[in-house]
N, C-alpha and C positions, 0 to 999 in steps of 0.2 A: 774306611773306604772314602775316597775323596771325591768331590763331586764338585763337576766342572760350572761355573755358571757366565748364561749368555750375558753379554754386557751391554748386548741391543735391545732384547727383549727384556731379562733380569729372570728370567726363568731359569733351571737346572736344563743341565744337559747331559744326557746317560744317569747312570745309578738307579736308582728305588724313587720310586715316583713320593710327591708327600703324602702323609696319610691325608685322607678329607675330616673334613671336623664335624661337629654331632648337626649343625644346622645343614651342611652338604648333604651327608647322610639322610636326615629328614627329606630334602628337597629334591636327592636322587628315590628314595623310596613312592614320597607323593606321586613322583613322573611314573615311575613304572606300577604302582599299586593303586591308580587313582582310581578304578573303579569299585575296590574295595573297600575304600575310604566313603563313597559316596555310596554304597551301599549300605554301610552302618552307622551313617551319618543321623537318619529318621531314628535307628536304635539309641542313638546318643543324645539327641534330643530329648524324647521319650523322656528317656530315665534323669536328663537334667529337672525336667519340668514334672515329673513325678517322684521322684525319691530328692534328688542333691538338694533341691530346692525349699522343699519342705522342711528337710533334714537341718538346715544352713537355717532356716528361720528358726525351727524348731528349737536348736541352740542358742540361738538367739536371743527368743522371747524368755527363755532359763535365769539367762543373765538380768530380768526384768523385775519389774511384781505388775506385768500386765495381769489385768483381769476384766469381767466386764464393765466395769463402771470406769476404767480411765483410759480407755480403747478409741482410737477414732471409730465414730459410728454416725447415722445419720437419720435423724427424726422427723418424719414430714418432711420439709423442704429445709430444715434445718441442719447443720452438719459441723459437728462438734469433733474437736480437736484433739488427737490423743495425748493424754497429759502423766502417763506412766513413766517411771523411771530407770534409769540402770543400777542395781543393785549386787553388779558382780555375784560372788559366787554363795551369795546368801539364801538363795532355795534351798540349795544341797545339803549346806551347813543345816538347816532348818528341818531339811526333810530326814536327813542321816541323825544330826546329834539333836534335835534341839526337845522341848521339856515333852512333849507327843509323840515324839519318835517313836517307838515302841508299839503304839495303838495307832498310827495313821502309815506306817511303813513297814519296819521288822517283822509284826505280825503275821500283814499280807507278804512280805515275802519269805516265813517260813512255810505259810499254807503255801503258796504257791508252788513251792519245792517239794512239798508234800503231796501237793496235787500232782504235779509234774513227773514225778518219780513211780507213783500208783498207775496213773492211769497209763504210761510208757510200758511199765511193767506186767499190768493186764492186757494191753494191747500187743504187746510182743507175746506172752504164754499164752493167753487164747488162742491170738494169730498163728504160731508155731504147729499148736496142739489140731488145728482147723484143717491149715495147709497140709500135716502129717496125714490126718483121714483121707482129706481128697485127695492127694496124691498113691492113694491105695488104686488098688482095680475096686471099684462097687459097681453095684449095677444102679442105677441112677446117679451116676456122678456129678454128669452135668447139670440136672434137675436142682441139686444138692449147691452148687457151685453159684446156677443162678439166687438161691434164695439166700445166699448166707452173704453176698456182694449186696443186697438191697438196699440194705442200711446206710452203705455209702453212696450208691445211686441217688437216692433221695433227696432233695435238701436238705440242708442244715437245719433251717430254720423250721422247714415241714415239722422235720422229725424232734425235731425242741417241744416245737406246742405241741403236738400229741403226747410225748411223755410227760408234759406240765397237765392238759386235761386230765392225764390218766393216774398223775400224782398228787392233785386235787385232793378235798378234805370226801368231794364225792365221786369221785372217781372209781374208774373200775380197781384198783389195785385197792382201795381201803375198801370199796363193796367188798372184793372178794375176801378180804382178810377178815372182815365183820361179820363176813357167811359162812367163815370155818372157826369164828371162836375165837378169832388170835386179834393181840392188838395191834389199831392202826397209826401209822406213827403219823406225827406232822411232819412229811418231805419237807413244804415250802414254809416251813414257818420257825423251826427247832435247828438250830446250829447244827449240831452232829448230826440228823438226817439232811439237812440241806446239804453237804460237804457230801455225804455218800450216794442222794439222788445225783450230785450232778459227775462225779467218779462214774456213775452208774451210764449216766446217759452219754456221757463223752466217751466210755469204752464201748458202749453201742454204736456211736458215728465213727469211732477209731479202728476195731478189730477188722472191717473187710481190708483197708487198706493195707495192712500188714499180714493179712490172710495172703491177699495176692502176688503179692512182693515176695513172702517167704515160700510160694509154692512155685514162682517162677524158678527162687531159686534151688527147690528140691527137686524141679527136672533138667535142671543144668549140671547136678551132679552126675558125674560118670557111674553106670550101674555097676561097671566092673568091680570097682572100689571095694562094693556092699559083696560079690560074689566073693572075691578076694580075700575078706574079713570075715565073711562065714567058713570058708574053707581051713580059716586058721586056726576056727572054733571061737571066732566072738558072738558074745547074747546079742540080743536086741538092746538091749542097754550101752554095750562097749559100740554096739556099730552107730548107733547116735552119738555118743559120744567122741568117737573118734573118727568118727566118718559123714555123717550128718553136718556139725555141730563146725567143724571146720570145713567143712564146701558151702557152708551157710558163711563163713565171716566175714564176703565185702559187701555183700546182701545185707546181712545183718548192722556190721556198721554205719550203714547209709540209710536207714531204715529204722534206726534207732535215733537218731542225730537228729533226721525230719521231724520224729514224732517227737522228739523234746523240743524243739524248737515252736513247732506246731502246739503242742499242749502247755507250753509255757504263754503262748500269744493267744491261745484259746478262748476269742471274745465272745463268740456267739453264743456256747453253751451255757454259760453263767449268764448273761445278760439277759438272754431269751427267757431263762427258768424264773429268777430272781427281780432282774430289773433293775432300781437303783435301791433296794431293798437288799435285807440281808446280806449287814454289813461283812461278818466273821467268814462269810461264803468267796466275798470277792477278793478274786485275785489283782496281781500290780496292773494289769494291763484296762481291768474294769472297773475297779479303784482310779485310776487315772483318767478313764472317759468319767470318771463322777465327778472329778475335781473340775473337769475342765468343762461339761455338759449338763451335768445333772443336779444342780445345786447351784444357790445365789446367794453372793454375786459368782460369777463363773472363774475360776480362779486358772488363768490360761498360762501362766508363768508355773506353777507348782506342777500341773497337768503334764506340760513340756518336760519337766525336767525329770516326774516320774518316767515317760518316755524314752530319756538320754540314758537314763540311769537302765531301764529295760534292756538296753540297747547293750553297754557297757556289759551288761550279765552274762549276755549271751555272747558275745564276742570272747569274752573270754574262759566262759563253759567251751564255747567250740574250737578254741584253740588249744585249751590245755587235752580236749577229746581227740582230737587229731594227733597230736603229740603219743598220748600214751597209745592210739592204733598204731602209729608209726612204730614207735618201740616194742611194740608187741609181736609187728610184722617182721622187724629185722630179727629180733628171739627166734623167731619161727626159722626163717631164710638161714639162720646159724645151725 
């Protein structure tokens, strides 16, 4: 098609207009969407000055061996110079391969997966088994409903130090164990029970959440379904299974995801029980508030780059997680 052009103006005349280009686009979008723009403008600030920002230093400082001794900092009226240097990518090297590897990293991040995978797993089979009861007809449901959500009402931190008083060397739980004969173990002091009080008290702050999640989604399944399947002659077994179990699976995926995510970053519960104590207990994320807080000199280049490296985990736990719902969903759909 041929297209005529003015030889006064240099413009086309007739045919197909030209396409506009990606800065036209942008500048026709601005004119007509501007107040959509300026309403998520304060959200995009926000999250520059709270996450990007951090995030971009955070990288940063990896690349370093800041720490606190060669940090600008300022003494009295005095104010000293930061004298740290760039050291490219010799944290990672150091924290992955180097002669400690194994006792300052690998370690904490097999516990951590160990934690992570336990406590997801009591909080999803508790939560399930909860949500299952109170989704019955009882007669105090509600009653039932208020007192098994409390746990998560609560603070965090509330409900930390009560289970620390009450895991104490005098505490109720070793009184009562010393009043029926049985022995009391050291919660806060003994590796293997520190690792299972604190499983213990994070499925306590975790199970309402997944309680509630899982029973939204057991009254969104269509009753017919279950009539359906008894009529066909399936047990109580086959109808969870086949009917329960899959009106439960976008609930469930999203719900699962949270809580790995959430019990992978899980700083409160360990820190509150433990402190900067009980090494074999901490996981990566309070492992790395020690490098960078809890110990001198403050080691804020290592700190960081446990951090990146958290980060890195989880980015790509939840992408290979998403992938296989994806492909599980298309299996189904076929």
């Amino acid at each position: 098609m041929t297209v005529a052009i003015d030889r006064a103006t240099g413009k086309r005349r007739g045919g197909r207009a030209p396409r506009p280009g990606p800065v036209q686009r942008l500048q026709h979008g601005y004119r007509k969407y501007w107040y959509a723009y300026a309403m998520i403008a304060p959200v995009v600030v926000v999250l520059g000055v709270l996450v990007v920002y951090p995030l971009v230093y955070g990288f940063y400082l990896t690349l370093t061996d800041a720490d606190s001794l060669n940090t600008a900092r300022t003494i009295g009226v005095n104010h000293i110079d930061a004298t740290y240097r760039f050291i490219g990518f010799d944290n990672y090297a150091d924290i992955l391969w180097g002669p400690t590897a194994y006792d300052r990293f690998w370690s904490h991040v097999l516990w951590t997966i160990v934690w992570t995978a336990l406590c997801v797993a009591l909080h999803y089979g508790i939560g399930l088994g909860l949500a299952l009861l109170l989704n019955q007809k009882l007669r105090g449901r509600t009653l039932y409903r208020l007192i098994l959500i409390l746990p998560w009402a609560v603070p965090t931190f509330v409900t930390v130090f009560g289970w620390r008083f009450m895991l104490a060397d005098g505490g109720i739980i070793n009184s009562g164990l010393e009043a029926l004969h049985l022995p009391a173990p050291l919660w806060l002091e003994d590796t293997f029970w520190q690792r299972f009080a604190a499983i213990m008290v994070n499925t306590w702050c975790g199970v309402p959440f997944m309680m509630v999640s899982l029973l939204g989604g057991l009254q969104s399944i269509d009753t017919s379904l279950y009539e359906a399947a008894e009529m066909d002659g399936a047990n109580a077994w086959q109808r969870f299974r086949y009917v329960t179990l899959p009106g439960l699976s976008s609930v469930s995926s999203t719900v699962v995801l949270l809580g790995v995510i959430w019990t992978f970053n899980q700083f409160a519960v360990i820190f509150l029980l433990f402190g900067n104590t009980a090494d074999e207990a901490q996981i990566l994320v309070t492992w790395a508030y020690r490098l960078g807080f809890g110990q001198q000199p403050r080691d804020y280049a290592q700190s960081a780059a446990y951090g990146i490296l958290l980060l890195g985990i989880l980015i790509v736990f939840t992408s290979f997680y998403r992938r296989w719902l994806n492909r599980n969903e298309q299996q189904l759909a076929i």
